[in-house]
N, C-alpha and C positions, 0 to 999 in steps of 0.2 A: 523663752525665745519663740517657741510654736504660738503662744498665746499671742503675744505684741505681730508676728506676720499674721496672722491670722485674721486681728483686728485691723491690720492694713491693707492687705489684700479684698476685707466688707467693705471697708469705705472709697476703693477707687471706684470710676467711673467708665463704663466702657461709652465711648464717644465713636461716631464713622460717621462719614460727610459721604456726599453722595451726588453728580449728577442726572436730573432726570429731565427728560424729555414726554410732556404731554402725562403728567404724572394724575390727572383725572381719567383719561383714556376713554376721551369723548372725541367724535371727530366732529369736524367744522364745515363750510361749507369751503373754503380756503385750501384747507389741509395746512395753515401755518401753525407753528404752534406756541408758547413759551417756552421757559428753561427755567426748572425751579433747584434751588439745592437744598437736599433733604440732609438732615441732621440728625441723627437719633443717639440721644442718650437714654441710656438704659432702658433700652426698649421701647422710649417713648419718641416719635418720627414729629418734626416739625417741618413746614416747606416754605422758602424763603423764597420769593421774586428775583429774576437776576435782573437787572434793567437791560436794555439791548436795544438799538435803533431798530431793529427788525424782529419778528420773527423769523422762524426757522419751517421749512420743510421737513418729512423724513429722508430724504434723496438727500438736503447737507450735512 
């Protein structure tokens, strides 16, 4: 029984989603920014585009 948990507990996945605001941390000359969502599984961080008619401010 320890064995079969054990092997299942290796094989999940830890997943967390994430929003980020100006996730390069460059500023512009605007100061508007994107809105990316950051995804990381297993330690590995990918950043997805959100689409938006606007940018954003840090003030919204």
């Amino acid at each position: 029984m320890v064995l079969e948990l054990s092997a299942y507990l290796h094989s999940m996945q830890a997943v967390y989603q994430t929003v980020v605001f100006n996730w390069r941390n460059q500023e512009n000359v605007t100061s508007q920014y994107s809105i990316h969502l950051r995804i990381t599984i297993d330690r590995k961080a990918r950043y997805y585009s959100i689409p938006l008619p606007l940018k954003i401010t840090p003030e919204q």
